[in-house]
Kinemage of the C-alpha trace (Angstrom):
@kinemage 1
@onewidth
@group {chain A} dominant
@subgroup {mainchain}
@vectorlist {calphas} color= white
{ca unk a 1} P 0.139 0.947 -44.570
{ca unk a 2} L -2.640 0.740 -41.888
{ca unk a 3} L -2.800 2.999 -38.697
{ca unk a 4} L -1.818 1.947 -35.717
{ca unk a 5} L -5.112 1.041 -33.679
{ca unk a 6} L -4.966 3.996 -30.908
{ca unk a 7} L -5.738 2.493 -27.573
{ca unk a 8} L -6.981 4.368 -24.151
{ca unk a 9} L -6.178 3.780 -20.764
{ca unk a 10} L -6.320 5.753 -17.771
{ca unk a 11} L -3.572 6.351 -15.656
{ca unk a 12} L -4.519 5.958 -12.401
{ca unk a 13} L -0.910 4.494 -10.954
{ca unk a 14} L 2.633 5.326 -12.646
{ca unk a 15} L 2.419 1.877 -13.427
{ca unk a 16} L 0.198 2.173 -15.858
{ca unk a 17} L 2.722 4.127 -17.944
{ca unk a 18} L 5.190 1.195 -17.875
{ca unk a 19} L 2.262 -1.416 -18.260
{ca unk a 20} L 1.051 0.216 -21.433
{ca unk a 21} L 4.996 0.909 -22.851
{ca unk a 22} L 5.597 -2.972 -22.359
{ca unk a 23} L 2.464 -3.954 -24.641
{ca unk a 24} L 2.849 -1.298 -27.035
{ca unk a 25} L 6.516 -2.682 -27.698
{ca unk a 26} L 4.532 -6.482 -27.904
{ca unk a 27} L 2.179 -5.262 -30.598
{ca unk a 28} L 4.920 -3.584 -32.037
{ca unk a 29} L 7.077 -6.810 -32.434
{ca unk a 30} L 3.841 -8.822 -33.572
{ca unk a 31} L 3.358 -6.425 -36.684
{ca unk a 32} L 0.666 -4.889 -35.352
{ca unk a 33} L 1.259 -1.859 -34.242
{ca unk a 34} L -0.674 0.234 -31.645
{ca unk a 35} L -0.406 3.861 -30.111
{ca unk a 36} L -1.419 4.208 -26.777
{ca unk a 37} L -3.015 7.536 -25.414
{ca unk a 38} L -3.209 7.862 -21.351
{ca unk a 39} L -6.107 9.852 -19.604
{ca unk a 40} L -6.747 11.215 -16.339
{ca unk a 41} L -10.080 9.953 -15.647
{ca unk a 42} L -12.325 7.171 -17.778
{ca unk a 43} L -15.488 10.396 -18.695
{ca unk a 44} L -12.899 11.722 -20.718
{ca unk a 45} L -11.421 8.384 -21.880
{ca unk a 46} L -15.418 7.192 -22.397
{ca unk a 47} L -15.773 11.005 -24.295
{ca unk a 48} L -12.721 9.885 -26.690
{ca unk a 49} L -14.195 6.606 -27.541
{ca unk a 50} L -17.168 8.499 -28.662
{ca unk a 51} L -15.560 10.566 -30.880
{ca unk a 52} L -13.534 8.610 -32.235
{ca unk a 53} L -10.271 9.873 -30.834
{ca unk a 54} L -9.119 6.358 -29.698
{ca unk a 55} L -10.399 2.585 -31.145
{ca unk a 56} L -10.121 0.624 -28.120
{ca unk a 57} L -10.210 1.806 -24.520
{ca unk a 58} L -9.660 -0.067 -21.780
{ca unk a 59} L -12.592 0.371 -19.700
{ca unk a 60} L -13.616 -0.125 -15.568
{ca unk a 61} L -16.270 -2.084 -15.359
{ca unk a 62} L -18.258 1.495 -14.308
{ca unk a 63} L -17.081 2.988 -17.607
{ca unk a 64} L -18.301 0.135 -19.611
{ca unk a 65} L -22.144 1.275 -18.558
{ca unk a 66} L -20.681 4.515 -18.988
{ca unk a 67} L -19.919 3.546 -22.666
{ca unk a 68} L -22.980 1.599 -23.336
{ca unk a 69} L -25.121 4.943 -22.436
{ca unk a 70} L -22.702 7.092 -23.878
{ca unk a 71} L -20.927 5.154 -27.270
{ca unk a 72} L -24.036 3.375 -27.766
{ca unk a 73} L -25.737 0.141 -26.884
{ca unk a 74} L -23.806 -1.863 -29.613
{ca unk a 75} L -20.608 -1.037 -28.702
{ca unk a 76} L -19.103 -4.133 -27.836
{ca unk a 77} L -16.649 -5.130 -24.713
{ca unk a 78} L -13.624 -7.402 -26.883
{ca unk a 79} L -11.015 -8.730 -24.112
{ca unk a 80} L -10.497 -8.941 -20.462
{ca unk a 81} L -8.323 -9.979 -17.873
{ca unk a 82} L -8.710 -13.865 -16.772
{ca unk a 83} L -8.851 -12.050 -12.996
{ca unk a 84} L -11.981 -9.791 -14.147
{ca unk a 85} L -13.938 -12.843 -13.845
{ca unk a 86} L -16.347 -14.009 -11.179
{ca unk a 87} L -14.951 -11.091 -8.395
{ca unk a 88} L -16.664 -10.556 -5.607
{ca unk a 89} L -16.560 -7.646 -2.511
{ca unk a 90} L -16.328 -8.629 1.286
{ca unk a 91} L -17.789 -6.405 3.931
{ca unk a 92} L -15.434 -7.056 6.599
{ca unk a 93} L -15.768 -6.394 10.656
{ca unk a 94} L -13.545 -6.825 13.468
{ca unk a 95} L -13.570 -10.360 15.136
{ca unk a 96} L -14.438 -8.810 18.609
{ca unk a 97} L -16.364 -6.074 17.217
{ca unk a 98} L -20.074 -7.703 18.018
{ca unk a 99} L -21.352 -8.048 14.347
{ca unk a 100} L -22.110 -11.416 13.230
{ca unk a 101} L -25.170 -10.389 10.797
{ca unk a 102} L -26.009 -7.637 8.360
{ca unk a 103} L -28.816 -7.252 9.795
{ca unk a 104} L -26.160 -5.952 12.812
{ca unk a 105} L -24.921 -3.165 11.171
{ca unk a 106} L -28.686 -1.368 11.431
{ca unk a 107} L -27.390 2.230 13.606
{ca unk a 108} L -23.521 1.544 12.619
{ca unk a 109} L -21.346 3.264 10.158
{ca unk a 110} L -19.873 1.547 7.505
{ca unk a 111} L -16.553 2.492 5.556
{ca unk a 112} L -16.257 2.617 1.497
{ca unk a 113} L -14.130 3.667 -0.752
{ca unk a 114} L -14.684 6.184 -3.503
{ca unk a 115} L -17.967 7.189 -4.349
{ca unk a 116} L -17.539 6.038 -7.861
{ca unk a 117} L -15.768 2.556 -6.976
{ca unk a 118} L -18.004 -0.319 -8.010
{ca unk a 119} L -16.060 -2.728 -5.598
{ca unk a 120} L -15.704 -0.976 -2.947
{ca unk a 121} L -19.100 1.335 -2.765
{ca unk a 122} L -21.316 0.722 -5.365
{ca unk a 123} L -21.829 -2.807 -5.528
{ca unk a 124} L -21.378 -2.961 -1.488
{ca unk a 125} L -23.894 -0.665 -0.923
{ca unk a 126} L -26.319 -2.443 -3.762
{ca unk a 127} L -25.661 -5.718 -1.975
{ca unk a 128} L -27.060 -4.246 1.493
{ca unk a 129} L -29.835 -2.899 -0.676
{ca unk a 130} L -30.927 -6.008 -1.773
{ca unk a 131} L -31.199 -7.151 2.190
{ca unk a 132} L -33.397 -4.583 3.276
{ca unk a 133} L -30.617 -2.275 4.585
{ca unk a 134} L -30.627 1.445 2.897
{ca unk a 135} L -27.664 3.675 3.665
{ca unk a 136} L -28.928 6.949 5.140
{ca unk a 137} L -31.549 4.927 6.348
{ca unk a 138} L -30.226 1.888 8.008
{ca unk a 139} L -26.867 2.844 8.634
{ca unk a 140} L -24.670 5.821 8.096
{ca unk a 141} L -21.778 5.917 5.043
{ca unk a 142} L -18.010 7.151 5.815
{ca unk a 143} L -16.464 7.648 2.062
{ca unk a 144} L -13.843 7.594 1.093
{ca unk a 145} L -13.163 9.757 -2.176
{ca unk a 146} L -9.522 9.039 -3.164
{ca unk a 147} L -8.494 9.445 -7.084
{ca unk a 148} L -12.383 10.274 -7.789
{ca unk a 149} L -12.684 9.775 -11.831
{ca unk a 150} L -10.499 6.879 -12.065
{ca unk a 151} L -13.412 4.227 -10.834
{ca unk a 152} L -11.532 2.289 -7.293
{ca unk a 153} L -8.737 1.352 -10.155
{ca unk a 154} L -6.000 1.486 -7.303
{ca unk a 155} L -6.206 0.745 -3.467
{ca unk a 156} L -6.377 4.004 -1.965
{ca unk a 157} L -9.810 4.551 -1.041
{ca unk a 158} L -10.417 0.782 -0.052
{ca unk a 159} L -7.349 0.680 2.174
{ca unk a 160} L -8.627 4.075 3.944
{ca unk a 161} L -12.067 2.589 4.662
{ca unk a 162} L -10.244 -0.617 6.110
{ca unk a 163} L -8.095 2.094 8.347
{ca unk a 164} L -11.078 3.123 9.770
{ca unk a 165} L -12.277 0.059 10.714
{ca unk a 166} L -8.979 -0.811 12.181
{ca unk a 167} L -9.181 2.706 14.132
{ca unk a 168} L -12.730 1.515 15.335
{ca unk a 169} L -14.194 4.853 13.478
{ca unk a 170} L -17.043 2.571 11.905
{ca unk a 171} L -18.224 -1.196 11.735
{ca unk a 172} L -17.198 -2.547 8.893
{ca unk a 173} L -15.670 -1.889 5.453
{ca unk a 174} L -15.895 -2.535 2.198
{ca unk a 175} L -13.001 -4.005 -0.101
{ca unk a 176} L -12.769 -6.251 -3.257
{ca unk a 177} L -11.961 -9.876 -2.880
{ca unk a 178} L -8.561 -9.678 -4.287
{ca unk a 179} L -7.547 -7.187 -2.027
{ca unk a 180} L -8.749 -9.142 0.900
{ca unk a 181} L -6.286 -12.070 -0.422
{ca unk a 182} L -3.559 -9.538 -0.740
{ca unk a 183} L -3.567 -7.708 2.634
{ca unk a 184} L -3.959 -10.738 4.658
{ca unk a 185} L -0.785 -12.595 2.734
{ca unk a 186} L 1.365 -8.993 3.188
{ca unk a 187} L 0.408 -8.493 7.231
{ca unk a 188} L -2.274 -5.163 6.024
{ca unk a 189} L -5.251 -7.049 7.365
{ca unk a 190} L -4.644 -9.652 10.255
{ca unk a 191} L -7.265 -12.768 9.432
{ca unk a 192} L -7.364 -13.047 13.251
{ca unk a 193} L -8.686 -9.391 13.903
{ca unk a 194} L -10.794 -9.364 11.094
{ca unk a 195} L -13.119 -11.319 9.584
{ca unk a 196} L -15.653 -11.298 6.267
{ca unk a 197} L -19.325 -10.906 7.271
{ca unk a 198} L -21.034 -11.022 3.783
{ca unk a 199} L -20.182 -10.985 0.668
{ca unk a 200} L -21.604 -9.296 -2.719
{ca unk a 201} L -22.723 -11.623 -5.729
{ca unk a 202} L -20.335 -12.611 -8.113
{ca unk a 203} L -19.487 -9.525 -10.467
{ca unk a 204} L -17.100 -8.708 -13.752
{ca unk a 205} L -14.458 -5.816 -13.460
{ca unk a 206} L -12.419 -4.225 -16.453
{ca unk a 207} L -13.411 -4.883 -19.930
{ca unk a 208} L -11.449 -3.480 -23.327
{ca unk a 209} L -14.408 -1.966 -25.109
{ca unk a 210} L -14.627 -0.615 -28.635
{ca unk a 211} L -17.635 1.631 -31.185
{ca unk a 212} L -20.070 -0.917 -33.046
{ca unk a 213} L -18.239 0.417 -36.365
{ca unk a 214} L -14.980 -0.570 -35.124
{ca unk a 215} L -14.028 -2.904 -38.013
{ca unk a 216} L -14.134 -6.915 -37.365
{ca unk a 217} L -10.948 -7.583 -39.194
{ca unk a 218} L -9.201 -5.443 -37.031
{ca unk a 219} L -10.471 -6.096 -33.936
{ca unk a 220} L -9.487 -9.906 -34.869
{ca unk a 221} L -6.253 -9.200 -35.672
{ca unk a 222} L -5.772 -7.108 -32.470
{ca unk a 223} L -7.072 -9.676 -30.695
{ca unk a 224} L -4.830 -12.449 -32.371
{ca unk a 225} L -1.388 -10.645 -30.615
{ca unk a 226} L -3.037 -9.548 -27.404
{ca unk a 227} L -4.144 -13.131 -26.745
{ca unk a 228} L -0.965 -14.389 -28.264
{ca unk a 229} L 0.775 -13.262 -24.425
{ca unk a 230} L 1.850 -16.284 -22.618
{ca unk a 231} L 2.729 -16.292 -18.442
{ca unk a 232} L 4.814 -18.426 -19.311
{ca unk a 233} L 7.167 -16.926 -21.014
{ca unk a 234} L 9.446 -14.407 -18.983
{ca unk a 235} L 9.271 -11.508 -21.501
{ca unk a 236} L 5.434 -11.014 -21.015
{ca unk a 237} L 5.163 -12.100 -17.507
{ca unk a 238} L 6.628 -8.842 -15.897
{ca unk a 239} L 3.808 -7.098 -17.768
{ca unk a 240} L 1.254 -9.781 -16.660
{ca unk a 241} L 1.907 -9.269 -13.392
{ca unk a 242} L 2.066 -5.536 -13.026
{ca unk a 243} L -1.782 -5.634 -14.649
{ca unk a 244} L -2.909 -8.852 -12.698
{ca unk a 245} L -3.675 -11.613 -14.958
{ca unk a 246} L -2.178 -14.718 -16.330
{ca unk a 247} L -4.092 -14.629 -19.700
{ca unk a 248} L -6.397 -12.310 -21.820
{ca unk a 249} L -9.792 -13.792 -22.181
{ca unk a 250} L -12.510 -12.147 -24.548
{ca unk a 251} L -14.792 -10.375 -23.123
{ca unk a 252} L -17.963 -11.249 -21.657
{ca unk a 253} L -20.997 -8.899 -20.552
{ca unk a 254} L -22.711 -11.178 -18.100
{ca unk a 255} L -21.515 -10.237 -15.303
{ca unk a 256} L -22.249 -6.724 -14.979
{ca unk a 257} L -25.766 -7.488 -13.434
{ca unk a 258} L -24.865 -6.201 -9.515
{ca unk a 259} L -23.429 -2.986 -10.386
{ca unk a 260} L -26.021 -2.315 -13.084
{ca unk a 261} L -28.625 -2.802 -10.300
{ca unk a 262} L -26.815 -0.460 -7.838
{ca unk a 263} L -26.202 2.385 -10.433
{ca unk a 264} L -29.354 2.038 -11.411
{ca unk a 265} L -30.939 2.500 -7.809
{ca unk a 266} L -28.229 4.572 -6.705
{ca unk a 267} L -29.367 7.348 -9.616
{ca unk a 268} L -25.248 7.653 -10.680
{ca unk a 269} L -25.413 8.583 -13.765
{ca unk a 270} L -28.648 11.120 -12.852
{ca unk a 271} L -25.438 13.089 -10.900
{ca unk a 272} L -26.646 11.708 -7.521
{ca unk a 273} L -23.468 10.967 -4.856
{ca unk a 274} L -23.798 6.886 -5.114
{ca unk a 275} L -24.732 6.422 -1.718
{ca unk a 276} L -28.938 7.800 -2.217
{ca unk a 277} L -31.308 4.795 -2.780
{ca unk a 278} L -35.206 5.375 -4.523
């Protein structure tokens, strides 16, 4: 009888421990079994993949350039969430607050989240690159490093940088798009107070990545039952909507293009704090 593929994920909410015991149980059911292992932090999820510890590991769109430098440049990202498509990150201001261009924020502080959050520093920060603005230069950074290891993957530091604007400690914050929809539905963020300035390009989050020798029978098979969940049907949607999709979609590498830019510029992976530009 074949292994169970072992899959990776990093538990960055007690969620996540539920999430993953819901779609082990699935693959279970569907004859193809999986074992999950849960990590602290995606460098030592990313160090696993590389050694073969784990076949599949469910990846932030950071550790996916983090496995392409690390795994190799064949490794290959399998499945994603419908709602890691086509994201993009607001830099919001207050209504009253007298900022009505980027090009206002030259002297200001601006709020992000952790210093390894693509959405909510990284790209940000990139995205004010690209129009002329450097940070350290052009405006100061206020960061916020909640969770540090496990890539923005929950709201903590985003929600903290959007405090501070709502304190008036800085001019503006940065938070992913879905978040924006989410806080202004619940009350968080009140549309009339605040309002989007700019927004980043269009950008790709989480992808389930896996070793170039990671066989091509199994992965289909794998990928048979994982795209085999249907919203519709009550038994999978609980799960679906703890993660935050209606349907698996494979995976795609074309939109990793903005954050590649800023970790490139930024030096990241050279050990630099994210926020440095050359």
């Amino acid at each position: 009888m074949a292994r169970p593929v072992i899959v990776g994920a990093v538990l960055y909410d007690p969620r996540v421990s539920v999430i993953w015991g819901i779609i082990r149980d699935f693959f279970e059911t569907s004859g193809c079994p999986i074992d999950v292992r849960l990590y602290n932090d995606y460098a030592v999820q990313t160090t696993a993949l590389r050694a073969g510890e784990i076949d599949v590991a469910w990846q932030s769109p950071l550790a996916w350039l983090d496995t392409l430098r690390r795994v190799g440049p064949d490794s290959r990202a399998i499945a994603m969430r419908d709602t890691d498509r086509d994201r993009v990150s607001h830099l919001v201001v207050r209504a009253d607050g007298g900022v009505s261009a980027p090009t206002d924020l030259r002297g200001t502080m601006i709020a992000v989240g952790a210093k390894d959050s693509p959405q909510a520093t990284l790209i940000p920060l990139g995205h004010l690159r690209s129009l002329g603005l450097e940070a350290g230069r052009d405006f100061r950074v206020k960061r916020h490093d909640v969770l540090v290891g496990k890539h923005g993957d929950h709201t903590g530091g985003e929600l903290d940088a959007f405090r501070a604007l709502e304190r008036g400690d800085v001019a503006a914050s940065c938070m992913l798009d879905l978040n924006w929809n989410a806080w202004t539905r619940d009350g968080t963020v009140d549309p009339a107070r605040f309002t989007q300035l700019e927004s980043t390009p269009r950008f790709d989050h989480c992808v389930f990545a896996v070793r170039a020798d990671f066989p091509h029978e199994v992965e289909r098979r794998w990928l048979e039952t994982l795209f085999s969940m249907r919203y519709e049907n009550p038994a999978h949607r609980e799960m679906m909507d703890l993660e935050g999709l209606t349907a698996w979609l494979p995976g795609r590498t074309s939109g990793f293009g903005p954050l590649s830019e800023a970790v490139r510029a930024f030096r990241f992976f050279d050990g630099a704090d994210g926020m440095e530009s050359r």
